[in-house]
C-alpha positions in Angstrom: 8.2 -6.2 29.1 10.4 -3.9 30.5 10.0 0.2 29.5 13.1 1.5 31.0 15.0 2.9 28.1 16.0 6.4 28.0 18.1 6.7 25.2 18.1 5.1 21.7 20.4 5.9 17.9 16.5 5.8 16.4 13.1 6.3 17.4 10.0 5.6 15.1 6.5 6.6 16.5 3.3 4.7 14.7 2.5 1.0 14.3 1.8 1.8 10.1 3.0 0.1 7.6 5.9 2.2 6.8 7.1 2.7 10.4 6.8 -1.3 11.3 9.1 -1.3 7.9 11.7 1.9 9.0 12.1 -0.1 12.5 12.9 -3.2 10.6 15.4 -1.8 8.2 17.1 0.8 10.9 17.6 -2.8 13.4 19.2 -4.3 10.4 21.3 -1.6 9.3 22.8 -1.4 13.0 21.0 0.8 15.0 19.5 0.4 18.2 15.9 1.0 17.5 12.4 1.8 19.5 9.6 1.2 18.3 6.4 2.4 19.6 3.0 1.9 18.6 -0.6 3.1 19.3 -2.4 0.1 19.3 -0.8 -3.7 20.4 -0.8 -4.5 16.9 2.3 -3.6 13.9 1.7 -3.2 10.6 -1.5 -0.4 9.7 -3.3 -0.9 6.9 -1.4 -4.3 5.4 -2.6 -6.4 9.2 -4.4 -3.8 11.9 -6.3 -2.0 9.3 -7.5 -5.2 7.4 -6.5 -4.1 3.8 -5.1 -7.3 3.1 -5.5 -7.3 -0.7 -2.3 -5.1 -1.9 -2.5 -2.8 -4.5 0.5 -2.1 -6.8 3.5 -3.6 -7.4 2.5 -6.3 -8.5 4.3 -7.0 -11.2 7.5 -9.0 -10.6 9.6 -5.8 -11.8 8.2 -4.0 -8.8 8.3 -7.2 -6.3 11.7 -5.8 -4.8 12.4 -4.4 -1.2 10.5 -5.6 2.4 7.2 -5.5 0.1 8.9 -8.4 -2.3 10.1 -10.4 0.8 6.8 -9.2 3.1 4.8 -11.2 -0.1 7.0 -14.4 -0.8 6.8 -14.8 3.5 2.7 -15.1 2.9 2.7 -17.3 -0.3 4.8 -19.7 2.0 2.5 -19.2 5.3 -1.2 -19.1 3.4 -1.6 -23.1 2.6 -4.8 -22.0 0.2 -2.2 -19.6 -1.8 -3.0 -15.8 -2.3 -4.8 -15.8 -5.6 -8.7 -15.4 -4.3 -10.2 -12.6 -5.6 -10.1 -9.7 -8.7 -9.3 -6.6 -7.3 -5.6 -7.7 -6.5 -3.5 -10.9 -7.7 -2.8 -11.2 -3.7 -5.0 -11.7 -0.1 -4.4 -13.3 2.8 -5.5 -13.4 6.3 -4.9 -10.4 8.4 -3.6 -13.0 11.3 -0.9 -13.8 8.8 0.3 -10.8 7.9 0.1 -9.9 11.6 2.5 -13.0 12.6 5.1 -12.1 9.8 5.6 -8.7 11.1 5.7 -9.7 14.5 8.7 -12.3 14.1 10.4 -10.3 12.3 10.4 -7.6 14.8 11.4 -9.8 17.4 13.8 -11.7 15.5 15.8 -8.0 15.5 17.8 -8.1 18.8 18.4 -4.0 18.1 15.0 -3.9 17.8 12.5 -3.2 21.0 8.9 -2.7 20.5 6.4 -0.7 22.9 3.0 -1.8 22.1 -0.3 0.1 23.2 1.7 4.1 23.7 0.2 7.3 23.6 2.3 10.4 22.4 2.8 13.4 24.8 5.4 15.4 23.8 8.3 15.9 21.6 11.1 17.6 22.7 13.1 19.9 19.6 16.0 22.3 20.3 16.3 24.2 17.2 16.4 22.1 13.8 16.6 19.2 15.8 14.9 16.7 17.8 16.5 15.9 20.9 13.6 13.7 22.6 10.2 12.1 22.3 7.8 11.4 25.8 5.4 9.2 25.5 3.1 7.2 28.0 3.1 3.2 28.4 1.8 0.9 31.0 0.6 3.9 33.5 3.9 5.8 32.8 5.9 8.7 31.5 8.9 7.8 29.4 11.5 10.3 28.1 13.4 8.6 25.2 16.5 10.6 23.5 17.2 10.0 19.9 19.6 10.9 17.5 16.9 10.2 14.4 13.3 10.5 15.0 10.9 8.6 12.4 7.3 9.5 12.0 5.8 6.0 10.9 2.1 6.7 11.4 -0.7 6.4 9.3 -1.8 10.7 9.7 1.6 11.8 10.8 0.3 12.0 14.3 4.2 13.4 15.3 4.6 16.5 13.1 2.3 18.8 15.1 4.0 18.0 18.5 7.2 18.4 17.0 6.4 21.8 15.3 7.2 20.3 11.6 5.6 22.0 8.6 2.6 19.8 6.6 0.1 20.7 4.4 -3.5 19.1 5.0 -6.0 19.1 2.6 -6.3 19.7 -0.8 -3.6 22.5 -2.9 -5.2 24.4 -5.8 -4.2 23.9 -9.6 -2.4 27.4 -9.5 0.3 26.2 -6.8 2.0 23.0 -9.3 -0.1 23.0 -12.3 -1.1 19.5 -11.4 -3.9 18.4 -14.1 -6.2 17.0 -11.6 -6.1 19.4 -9.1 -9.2 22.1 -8.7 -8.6 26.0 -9.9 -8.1 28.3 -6.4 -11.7 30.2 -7.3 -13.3 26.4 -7.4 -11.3 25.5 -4.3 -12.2 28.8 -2.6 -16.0 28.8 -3.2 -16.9 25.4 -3.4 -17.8 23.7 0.5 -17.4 20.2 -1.2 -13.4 20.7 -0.2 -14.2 22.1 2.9 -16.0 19.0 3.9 -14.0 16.8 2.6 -10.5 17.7 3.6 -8.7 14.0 2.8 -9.3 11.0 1.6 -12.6 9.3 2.9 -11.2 6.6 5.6 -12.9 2.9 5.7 -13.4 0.6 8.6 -12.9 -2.9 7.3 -15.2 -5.4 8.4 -14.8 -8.8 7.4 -17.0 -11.5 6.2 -17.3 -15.0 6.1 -18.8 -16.6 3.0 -20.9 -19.8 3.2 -20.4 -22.2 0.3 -18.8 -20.8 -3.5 -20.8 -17.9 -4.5 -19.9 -19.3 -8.1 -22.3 -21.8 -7.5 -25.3 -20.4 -6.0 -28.3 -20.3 -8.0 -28.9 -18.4 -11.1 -30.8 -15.6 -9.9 -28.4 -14.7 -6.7 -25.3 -15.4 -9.2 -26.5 -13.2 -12.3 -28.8 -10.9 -11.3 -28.0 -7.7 -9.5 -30.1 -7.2 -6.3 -32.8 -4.1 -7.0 -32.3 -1.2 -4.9 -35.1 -2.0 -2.9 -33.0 -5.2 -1.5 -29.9 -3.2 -0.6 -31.1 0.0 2.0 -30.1 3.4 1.8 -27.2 4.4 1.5 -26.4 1.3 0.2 -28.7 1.0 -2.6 -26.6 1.5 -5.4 -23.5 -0.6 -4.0 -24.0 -3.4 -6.0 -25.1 -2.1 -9.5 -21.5 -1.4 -11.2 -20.7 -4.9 -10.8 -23.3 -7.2 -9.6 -23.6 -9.1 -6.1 -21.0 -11.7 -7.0 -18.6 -9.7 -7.9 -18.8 -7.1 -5.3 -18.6 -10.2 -2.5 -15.7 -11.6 -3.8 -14.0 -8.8 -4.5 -11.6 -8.9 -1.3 -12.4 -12.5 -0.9 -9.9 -13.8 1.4 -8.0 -17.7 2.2 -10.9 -19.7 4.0 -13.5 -17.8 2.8 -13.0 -14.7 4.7 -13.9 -11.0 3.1 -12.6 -7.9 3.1 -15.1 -5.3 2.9 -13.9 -2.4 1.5 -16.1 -1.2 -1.1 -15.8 2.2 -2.3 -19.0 2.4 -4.6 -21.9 3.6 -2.4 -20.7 1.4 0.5 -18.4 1.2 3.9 -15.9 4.5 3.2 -17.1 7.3 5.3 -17.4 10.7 4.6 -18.7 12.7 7.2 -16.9 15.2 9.3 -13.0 13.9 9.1 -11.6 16.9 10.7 -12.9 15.2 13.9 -9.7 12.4 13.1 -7.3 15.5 13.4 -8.0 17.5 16.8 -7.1 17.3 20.1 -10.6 16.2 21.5 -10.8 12.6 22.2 -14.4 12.3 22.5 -15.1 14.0 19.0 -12.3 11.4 17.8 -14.3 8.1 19.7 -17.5 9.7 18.6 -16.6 9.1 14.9 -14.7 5.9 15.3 -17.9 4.4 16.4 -20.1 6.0 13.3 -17.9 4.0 11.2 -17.9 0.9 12.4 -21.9 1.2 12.7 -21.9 2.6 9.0 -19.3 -0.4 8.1 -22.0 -3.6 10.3 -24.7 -1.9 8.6 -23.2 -2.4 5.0 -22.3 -6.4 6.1 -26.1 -6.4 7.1 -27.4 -5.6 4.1 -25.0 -7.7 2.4 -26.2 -10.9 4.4 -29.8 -10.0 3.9 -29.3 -9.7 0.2 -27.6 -13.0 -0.1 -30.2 -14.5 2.5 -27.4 -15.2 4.8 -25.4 -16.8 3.1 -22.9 -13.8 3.8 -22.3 -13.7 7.5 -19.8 -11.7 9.9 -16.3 -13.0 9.4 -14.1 -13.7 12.7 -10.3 -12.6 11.0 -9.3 -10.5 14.5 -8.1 -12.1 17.8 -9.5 -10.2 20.9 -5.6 -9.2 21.5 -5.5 -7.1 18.3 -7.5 -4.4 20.1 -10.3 -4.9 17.9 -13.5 -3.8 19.1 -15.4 -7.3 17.7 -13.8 -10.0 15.9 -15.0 -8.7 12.7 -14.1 -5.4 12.5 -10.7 -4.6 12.1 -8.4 -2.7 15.4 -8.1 0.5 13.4 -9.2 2.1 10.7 -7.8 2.2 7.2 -6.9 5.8 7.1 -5.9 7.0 3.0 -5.0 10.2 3.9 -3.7 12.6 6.7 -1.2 15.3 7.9 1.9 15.2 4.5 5.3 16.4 5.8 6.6 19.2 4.0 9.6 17.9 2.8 13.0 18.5 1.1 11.3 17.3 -2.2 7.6 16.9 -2.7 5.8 14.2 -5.1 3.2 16.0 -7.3 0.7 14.5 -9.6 3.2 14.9 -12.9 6.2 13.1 -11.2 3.7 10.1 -11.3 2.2 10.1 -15.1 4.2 8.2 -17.9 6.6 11.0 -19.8 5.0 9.8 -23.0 3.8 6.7 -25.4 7.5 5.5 -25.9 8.4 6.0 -22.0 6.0 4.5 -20.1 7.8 5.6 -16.2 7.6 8.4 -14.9 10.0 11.7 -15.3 12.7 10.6 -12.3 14.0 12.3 -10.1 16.8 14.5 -10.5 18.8 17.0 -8.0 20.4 19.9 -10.1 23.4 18.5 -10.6 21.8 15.7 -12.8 22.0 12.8 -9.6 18.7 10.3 -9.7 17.5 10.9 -5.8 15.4 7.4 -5.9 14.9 5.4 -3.5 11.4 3.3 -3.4 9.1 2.7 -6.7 5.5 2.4 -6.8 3.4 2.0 -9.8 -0.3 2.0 -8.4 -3.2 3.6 -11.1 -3.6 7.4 -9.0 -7.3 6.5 -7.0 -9.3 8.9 -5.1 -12.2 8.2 -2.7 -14.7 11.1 -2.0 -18.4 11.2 -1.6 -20.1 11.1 -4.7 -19.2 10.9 -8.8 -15.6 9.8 -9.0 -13.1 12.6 -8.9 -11.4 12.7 -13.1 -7.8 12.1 -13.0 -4.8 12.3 -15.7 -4.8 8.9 -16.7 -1.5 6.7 -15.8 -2.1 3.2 -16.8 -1.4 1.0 -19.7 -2.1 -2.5 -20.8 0.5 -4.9 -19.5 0.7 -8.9 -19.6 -3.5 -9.2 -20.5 -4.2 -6.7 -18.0 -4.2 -3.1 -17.0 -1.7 -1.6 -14.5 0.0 1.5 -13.9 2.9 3.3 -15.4 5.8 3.3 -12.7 7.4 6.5 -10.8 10.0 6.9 -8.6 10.1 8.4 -4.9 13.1 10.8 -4.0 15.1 11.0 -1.0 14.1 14.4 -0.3 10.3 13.8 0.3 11.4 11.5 3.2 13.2 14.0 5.1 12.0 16.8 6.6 12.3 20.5 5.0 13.0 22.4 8.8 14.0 19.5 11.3 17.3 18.1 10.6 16.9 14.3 12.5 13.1 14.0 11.2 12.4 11.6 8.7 8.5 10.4 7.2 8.0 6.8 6.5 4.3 6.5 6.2 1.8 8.0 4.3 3.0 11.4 5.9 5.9 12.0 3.5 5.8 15.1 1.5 3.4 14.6 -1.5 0.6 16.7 -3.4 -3.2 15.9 -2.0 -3.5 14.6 -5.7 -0.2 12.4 -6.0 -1.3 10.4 -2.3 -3.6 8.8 -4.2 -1.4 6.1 -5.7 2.1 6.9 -3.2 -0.6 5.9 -0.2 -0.6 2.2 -1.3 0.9 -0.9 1.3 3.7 -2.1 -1.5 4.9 1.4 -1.7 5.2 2.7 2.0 6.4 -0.8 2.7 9.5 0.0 0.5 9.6 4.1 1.7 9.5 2.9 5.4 12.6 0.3 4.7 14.7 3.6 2.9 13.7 5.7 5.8 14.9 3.1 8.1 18.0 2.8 5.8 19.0 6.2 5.8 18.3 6.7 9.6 20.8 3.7 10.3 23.5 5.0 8.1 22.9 8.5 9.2 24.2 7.4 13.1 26.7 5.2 11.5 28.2 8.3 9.4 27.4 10.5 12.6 25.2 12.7 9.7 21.8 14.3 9.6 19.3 12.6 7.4 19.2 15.6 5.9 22.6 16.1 4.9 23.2 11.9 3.7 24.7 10.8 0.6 21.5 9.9 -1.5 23.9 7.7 -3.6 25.0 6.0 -0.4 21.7 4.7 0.6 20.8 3.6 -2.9 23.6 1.3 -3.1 22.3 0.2 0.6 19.2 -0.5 -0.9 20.1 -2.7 -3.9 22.9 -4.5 -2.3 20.7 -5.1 1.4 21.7 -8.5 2.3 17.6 -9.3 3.8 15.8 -7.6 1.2 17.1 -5.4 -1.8 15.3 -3.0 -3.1 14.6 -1.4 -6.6 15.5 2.4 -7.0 15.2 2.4 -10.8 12.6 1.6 -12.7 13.3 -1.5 -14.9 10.5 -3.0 -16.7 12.1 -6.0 -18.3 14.1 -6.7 -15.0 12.1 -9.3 -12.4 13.3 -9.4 -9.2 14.6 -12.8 -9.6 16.7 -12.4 -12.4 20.5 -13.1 -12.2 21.3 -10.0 -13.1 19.5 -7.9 -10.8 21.8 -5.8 -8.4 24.5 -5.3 -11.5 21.3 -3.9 -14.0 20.2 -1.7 -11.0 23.2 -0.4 -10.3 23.9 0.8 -14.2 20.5 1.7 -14.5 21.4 4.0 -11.4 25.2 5.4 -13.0 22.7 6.3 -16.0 24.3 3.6 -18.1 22.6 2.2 -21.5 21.0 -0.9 -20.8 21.1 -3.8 -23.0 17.3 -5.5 -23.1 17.7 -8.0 -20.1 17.8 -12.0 -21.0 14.5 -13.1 -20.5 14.3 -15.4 -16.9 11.0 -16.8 -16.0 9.8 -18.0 -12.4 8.1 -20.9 -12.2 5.3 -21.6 -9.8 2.3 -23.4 -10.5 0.5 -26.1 -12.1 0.7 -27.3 -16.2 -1.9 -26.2 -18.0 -1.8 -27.7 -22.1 -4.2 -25.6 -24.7 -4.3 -22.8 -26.9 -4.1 -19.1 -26.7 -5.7 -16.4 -28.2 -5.9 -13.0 -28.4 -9.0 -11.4 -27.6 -10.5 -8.0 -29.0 -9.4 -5.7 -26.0 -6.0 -6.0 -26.1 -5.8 -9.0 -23.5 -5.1 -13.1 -24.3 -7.6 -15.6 -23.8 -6.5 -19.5 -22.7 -9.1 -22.4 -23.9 -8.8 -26.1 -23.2 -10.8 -28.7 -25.6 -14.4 -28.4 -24.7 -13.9 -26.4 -21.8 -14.7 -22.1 -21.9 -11.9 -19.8 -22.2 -10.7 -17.8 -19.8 -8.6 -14.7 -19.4 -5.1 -15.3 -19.6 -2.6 -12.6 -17.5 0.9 -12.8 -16.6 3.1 -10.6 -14.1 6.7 -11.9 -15.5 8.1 -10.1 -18.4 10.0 -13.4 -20.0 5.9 -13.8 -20.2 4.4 -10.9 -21.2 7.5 -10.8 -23.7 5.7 -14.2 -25.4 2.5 -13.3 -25.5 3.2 -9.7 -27.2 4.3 -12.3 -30.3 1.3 -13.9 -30.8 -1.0 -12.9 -33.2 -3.2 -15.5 -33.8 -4.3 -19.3 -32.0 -1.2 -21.1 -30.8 -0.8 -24.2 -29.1 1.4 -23.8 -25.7 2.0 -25.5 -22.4 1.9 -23.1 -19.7 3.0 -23.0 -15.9 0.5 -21.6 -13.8 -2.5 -20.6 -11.1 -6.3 -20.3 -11.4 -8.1 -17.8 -10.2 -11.5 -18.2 -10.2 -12.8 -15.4 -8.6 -10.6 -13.1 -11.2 -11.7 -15.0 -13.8 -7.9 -15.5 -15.1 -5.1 -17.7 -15.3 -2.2 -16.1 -14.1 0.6 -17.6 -15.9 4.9 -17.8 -14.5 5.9 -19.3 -17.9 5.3 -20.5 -21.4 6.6 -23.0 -23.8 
């Protein structure tokens, strides 16, 4: 590989999701593009980190954008399917996800890619960056750039560049967010001290041996006594049972993702070490938690008498430091640009019973600023009692998910350097609203508008700062690889006919008609009868068999099942999930 350019229309520093996306889309929109990464892996938490069960957006409204494509390229590259375990209705294997990125990337002839950097200086003369020096292969590269993107996972660029950020948590008094603490708590209280962001997780990954459905009785019902799961892990297991919390991110061929917030692998202890300048403290706590994270698989495989063993799901060229434990870890929380606009905790709750989105953006003229939509149930990780939140969610096709909200423009862009753009999880939110804008779907759709706007920025010879908002929307939805949603439709899949036209009304704040209802077929037929049950949720029950939990992510779907109100006969389209327990259903007749 050859490192000898010095000059490119945009540079994006981090290997996260986002900035693997803002490369991607800036490439595609016309711009010659750099992209330089930490590690020798793309992609953060959706491949390096090993998060690969998504959360959000994953209803087919909300399927839209490089997230919409990113899924549909795994459906067609996992032979086993995605549909293997209940805390999302998608996993796959972190190779996969890995080799999607990758040819995509170098499918992108605008597109170069410098694995395995290290960032030493950025160079700003005024509001503006002029160049970023970084280190690769045992040398010093200066790089000018007309846009600089910060597409790391704790905004690892704003320091060097002198950009404001907040860090840590804001008091109730600054936004009158309902979740956040009171300044006198915040003040006297060393819990916030302590725990300045989000607690981090080091995935490890598992291999199961045989179908934890059929294991004995005692190992499949019973929950292990705390005596049979060590401190600290001893309560890990009694929310939900051993069953359930091993196939929880159960993975194609058997592999699992163990990421379990509830007394196991997040750590919690000293962060501020992940945010200096001291590369030892840094090591030092890489390395507690990957012990903490083996130590929770340990106690796993001695509770299930092996039959729980290490899982190998990372190739020695990843960077990973064994071939269970993922190359990095999966970091919720870091260093939030200030921005032009900033998401706080209200932009993301439902404006009431009867509007169930939230409040969109608006500039004071009256303009919608969207650009990316996420709809993920706000989701906190701390030491401890779980932290109360405004609730956000409703019930939705047999199941709960959240109430959708809309990203503006102006949190991408920075609020003091012109040419600086955030496409990760460093883009300007609250501490309170990261936890549900910090999720894969979502920064995979923020890091393609970021990319977006950073192409048509050089093309219009304009600062990010100064673009047409309404310009890059109508990027977004017409994008010829993957368009992207900026308004939130609920009744509008991404597959209907009608798509682009209904977005773009939607955006000119046009009355919509109630869309014709389109289903999506993909699955298997299933003849019997459906129910409802006495939560709110259907059941499906075949003659002499046990009914099952019946949930659908297409509103032609949901649409049906809201008219049923008792036992009906129907023939249905679609794909078990036994690990759920639910039948996720593409159509009904």
């Amino acid at each position: 590989m050859a490192f000898n350019i010095d000059a490119v229309d945009v540079l994006v520093w981090g290997g996260g999701t986002g900035g693997v996306a803002a490369a991607l889309q800036a490439a595609r929109g016309g711009a010659s593009t750099l992209l330089l990464t930490p590690g020798s892996w793309l992609g953060g938490m959706v491949s390096a980190a090993g998060v690969c069960c998504p959360d959000g957006n994953e209803l087919t409204p909300w399927q839209t954008g490089l997230w919409g494509a990113f899924l549909r390229e795994l459906e067609r590259r996992e032979p086993e399917g995605l549909d293997h375990n209940w805390v999302s209705c998608f996993g796959y294997r972190p190779t996969t996800a890995e080799c999607v990125l990758q040819d995509w990337v170098h499918n992108e002839s605008r597109l170069q890619w410098w694995p395995e950097c290290s960032l030493k200086e950025v160079e700003r003369q005024g509001a503006r960056i002029q160049a970023v020096q970084v280190a690769v292969a045992n040398q010093r590269q200066r790089i000018a750039c007309e846009v600089v993107i910060d597409g790391s996972d704790r905004g690892d660029l704003l320091p060097l560049a002198g950009a404001a950020f907040r860090f840590g948590w804001e008091d109730q008094e600054q936004w009158d967010e309902p979740s956040a603490p009171s300044r006198q708590r915040l003040q006297s209280d060393p819990f916030f001290r302590n725990q300045p962001v989000q607690s981090p997780t080091w995935v490890v990954m598992g291999q199961l041996q045989g179908n934890p459905l059929a294991w004995p009785e005692p190992e499949r019902n019973d929950d292990p006594s705390p005596a049979r799961l060590p401190a600290p892990f001893k309560q890990a297991c009694s929310a939900f049972g051993l069953t359930k919390t091993l196939t929880y991110g159960r993975l194609p061929t058997g592999l699992v993702m163990l990421n379990w917030p509830l007394h196991g692998n997040d750590w919690h202890q000293r962060l501020e070490r992940a945010f200096g300048m001291d590369a030892q403290a840094e090591a030092l706590l890489f390395n507690e938690m990957q012990q903490h994270s083996l130590h929770f698989a340990e106690a796993l495989r001695d509770a299930t008498d092996g039959r729980l063993s290490l899982g190998r799901a990372f190739p020695s060229d990843s960077g990973c430091p064994s071939p269970w434990l993922a190359p990095m870890p999966y970091w919720r929380e870091g260093r939030r640009m200030v921005g032009l606009s900033t998401v706080i905790e209200q932009h993301l709750l439902p404006q009431d019973s009867d509007h169930l989105v939230g409040k969109p953006p608006m500039d004071d003229s009256g303009t919608l600023q969207a650009i990316a939509i996420g709809n993920y149930a706000n989701d906190h990780h701390y030491p401890g009692e779980d932290w109360p939140l405004a609730p956000k969610s409703c019930r939705w096709g047999g199941r709960w998910t959240g109430t959708p909200f809309s990203i503006p423009y102006g949190a991408l862009v920075s609020a003091d350097i012109d040419n600086l753009l955030a496409a990760d999880k460093a883009f300007s939110t609250s501490h309170m609203a990261n936890g549900a804008t910090r999720l894969q779907p979502l920064i995979l759709n923020v890091g393609q508008a970021a990319g977006m706007a950073a192409a048509l920025a050089v093309e219009t010879a304009t600062q990010p700062s100064a673009l047409s908002v309404r310009a890059l929307q109508m990027r977004l939805i017409n994008d010829a690889h993957a368009p992207s949603a900026v308004v939130p439709l609920w009744d509008t899949p991404w597959h209907h006919t009608q798509w682009r036209q209904r977005q773009i009304r939607a955006l000119d704040r046009h009355q919509l008609e109630p869309a014709s209802l389109q289903t999506h077929r993909a699955g298997t037929i299933w003849q019997g009868w459906i129910h409802r049950d006495d939560q709110g949720g259907f059941r499906f029950e075949q003659k002499g068999q046990e009914s099952i939990p019946l949930i659908t992510l297409e509103p032609a779907v949901h649409d049906s099942l809201e008219q049923i109100d008792a036992s009906r006969s129907v023939t249905l389209d679609g794909i078990r999930n036994p690990w759920g327990p639910w039948l996720r259903v593409t159509s009904v007749n």
